[in-house]
C-alpha positions in Angstrom: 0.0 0.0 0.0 2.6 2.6 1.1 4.7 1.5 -2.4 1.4 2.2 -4.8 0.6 5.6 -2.4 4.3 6.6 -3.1 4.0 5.8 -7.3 0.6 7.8 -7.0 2.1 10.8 -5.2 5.1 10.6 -7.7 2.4 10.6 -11.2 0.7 13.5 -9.8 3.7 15.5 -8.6 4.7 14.1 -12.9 1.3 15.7 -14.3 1.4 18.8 -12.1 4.9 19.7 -13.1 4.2 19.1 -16.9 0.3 20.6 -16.9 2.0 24.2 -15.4 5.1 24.7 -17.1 5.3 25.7 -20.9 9.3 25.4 -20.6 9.5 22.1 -18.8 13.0 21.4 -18.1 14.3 18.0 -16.5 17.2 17.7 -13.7 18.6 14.4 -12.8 20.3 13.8 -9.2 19.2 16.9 -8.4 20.5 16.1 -4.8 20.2 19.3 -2.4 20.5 21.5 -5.6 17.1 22.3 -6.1 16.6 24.7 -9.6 13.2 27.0 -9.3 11.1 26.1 -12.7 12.8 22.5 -12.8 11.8 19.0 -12.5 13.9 18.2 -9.8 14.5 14.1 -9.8 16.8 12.0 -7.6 17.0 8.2 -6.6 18.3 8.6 -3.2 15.6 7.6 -0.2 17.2 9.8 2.0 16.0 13.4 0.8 13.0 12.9 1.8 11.8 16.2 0.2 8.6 16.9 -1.3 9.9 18.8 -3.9 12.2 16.0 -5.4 10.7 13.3 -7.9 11.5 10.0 -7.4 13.5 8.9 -10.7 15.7 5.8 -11.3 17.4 7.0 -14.5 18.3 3.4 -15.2 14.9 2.3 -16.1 12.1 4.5 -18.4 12.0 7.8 -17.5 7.9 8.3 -16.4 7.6 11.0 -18.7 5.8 11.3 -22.4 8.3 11.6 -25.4 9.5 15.0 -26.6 8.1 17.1 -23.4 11.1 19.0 -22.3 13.2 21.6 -23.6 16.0 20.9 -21.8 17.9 18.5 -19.7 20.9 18.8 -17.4 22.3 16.9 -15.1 25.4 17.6 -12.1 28.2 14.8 -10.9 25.3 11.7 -11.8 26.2 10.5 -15.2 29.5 9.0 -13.7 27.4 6.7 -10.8 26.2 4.4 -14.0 28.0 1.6 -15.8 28.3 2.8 -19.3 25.3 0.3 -20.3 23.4 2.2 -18.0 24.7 5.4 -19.1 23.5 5.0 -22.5 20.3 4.1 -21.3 20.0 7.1 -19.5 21.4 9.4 -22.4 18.7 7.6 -24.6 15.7 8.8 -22.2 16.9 11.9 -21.8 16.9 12.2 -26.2 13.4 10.1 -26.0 11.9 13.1 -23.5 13.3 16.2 -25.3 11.8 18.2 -27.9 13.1 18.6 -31.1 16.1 20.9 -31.0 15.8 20.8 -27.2 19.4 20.7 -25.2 20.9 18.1 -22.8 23.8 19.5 -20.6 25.9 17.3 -18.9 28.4 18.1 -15.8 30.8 15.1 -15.4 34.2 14.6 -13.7 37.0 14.1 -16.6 39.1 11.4 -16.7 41.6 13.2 -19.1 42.1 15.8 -16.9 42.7 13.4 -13.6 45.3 11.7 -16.1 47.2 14.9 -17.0 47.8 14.9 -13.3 50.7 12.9 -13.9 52.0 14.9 -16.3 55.8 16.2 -15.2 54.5 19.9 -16.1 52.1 20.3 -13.6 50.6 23.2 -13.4 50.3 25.1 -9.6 46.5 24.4 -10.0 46.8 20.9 -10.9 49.7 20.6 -7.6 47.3 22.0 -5.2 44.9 20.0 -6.6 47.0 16.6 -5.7 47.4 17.8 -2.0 44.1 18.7 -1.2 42.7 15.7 -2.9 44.9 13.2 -1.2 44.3 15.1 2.3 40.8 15.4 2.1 39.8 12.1 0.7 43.0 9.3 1.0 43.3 8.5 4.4 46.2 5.8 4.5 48.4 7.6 1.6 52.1 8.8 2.7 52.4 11.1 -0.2 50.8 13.6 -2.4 50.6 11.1 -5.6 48.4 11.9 -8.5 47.9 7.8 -8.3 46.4 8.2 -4.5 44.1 10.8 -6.7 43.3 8.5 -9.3 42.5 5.2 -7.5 40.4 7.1 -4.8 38.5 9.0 -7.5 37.5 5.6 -9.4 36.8 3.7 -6.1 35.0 5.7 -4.1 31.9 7.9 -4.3 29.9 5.2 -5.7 31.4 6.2 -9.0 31.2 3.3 -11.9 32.6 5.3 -15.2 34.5 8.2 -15.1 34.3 9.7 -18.8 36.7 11.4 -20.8 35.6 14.2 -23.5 36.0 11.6 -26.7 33.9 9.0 -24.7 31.0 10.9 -23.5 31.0 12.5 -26.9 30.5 9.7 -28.4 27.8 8.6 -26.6 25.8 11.7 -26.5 26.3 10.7 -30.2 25.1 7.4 -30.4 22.0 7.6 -28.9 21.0 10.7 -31.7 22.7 14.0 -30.2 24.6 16.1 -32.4 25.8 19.1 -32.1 28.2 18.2 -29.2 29.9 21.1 -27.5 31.9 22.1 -24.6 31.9 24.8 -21.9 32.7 25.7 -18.6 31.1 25.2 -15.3 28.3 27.7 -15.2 28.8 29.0 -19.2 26.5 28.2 -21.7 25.6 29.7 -25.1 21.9 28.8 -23.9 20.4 31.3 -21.3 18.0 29.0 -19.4 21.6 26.8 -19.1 23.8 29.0 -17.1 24.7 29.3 -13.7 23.2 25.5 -12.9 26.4 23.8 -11.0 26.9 23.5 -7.6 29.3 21.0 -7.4 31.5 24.1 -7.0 30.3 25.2 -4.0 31.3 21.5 -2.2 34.9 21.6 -3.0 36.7 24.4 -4.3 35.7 26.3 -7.0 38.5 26.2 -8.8 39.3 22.3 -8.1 35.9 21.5 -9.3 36.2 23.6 -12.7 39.9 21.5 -12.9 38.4 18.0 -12.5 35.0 18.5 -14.3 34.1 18.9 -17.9 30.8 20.0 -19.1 29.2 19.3 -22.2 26.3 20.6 -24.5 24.0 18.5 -27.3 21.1 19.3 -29.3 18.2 16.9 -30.4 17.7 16.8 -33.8 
C-alpha cells in the first residue's frame, strides 16, 4: 500500500509539473540542488523532500516523449555503468523536444590523467594535496595515483568519462551538435549558472576535474 501511495504521489507530482510549465525542463540527481522552474528528480531515499521526484534513470523515465526543452544533469552520469549510461542518455533524447538541449556536468578522466604529467601546473599541484588530504586517508604522499584510484573507487562512482567518450555517446544515442563549456557557461540562457558541485569543493578544483558538455536533439 505505502509502495502504490508513493507511485501515485510521484504521477501526480509528474502531471502537475508538466500541466503548469510551458518550458519544462528536466534535472537528474538533483541532490540538495534544487533549480526553481525545474523538474527536480533524484533516486536517493534519503532526501525525503517533497519537492524532489522520485527517478531511477536506469529504467524509463515516467515521462511522455518530446516534453522537455532541456535537460541537465550535475556529478550523476559517472554513478552508471556505461550500459546504463547509455540508457540514461537515450531517455533523456526520447523526453526532449526537437532541438531541445541536454547538458551534462561530469568529472573528466583526461584531466585526472594529465595529473601525472611532469608539467604540472600550480593548480593541478594543489589539486593533488588537497585531494589526497581530504579524501585518502592511509596515503604517505601527495601522488596523483592516490588521486586516481580514490577517485574511481569511491563515491559510488562506476565510469568516469573522458571528453571523446562521452561524446560519443551523446552521439550514439541521436545528439549532435556536441559542445563544450565551462562550469556555469552556456551559449543557452536558461543553461547557465546550474552547477553546484563548486560550492562542495573548491571552486577552482571543481572547474579542474569537471568537464561540461552541451547537445542538441535533432
Amino acid at each position: 500500500m505505502r509502495f502504490a501511495a508513493t507511485r501515485s504521489r510521484r504521477r501526480q507530482a509528474i502531471r502537475s509539473y508538466l500541466q503548469k510549465h510551458e518550458v519544462r525542463k528536466l534535472h537528474l540527481g538533483a541532490g540538495r540542488n534544487m533549480l526553481p522552474g525545474w523538474l527536480n528528480t533524484d533516486v536517493t531515499n534519503d532526501l525525503r523532500s517533497p519537492d524532489i521526484v522520485y527517478l531511477d534513470a536506469r529504467k524509463p523515465f515516467p515521462f511522455p516523449s518530446a516534453s522537455f526543452a532541456l535537460v541537465f544533469s550535475e556529478h550523476m552520469l559517472e554513478h552508471l555503468s556505461y550500459r546504463d549510461g547509455l540508457h540514461c542518455l537515450h531517455e533523456c533524447r526520447r523526453v526532449l523536444r526537437p532541438s531541445g538541449r541536454i547538458r551534462i556536468a561530469t568529472p573528466s578522466l583526461e584531466r585526472l590523467i594529465r595529473l601525472f604529467d611532469e608539467s604540472q601546473t600550480e593548480v593541478e599541484r594543489r589539486y593533488v594535496e588537497w585531494a589526497v588530504d581530504t579524501w585518502v586517508e592511509d596515503a604517505d604522499a601527495h601522488l596523483p595515483g592516490f588521486v586516481l584510484n580514490n577517485f574511481m573507487r569511491d563515491f559510488g562512482h562506476r565510469f568516469v568519462y573522458d571528453r571523446a567518450t562521452l561524446t560519443r555517446a551523446l552521439e550514439s544515442v541521436g545528439f549532435t551538435d556536441v559542445e563544450e563549456w565551462r562550469p556555469g557557461e552556456s551559449g543557452t540562457p536558461a543553461l547557465t549558472g546550474l552547477e553546484r558541485h563548486g560550492e562542495l569543493i573548491p571552486k577552482e578544483f571543481n572547474e579542474l576535474e569537471t568537464i561540461v558538455l552541451e547537445a542538441r536533439r535533432p
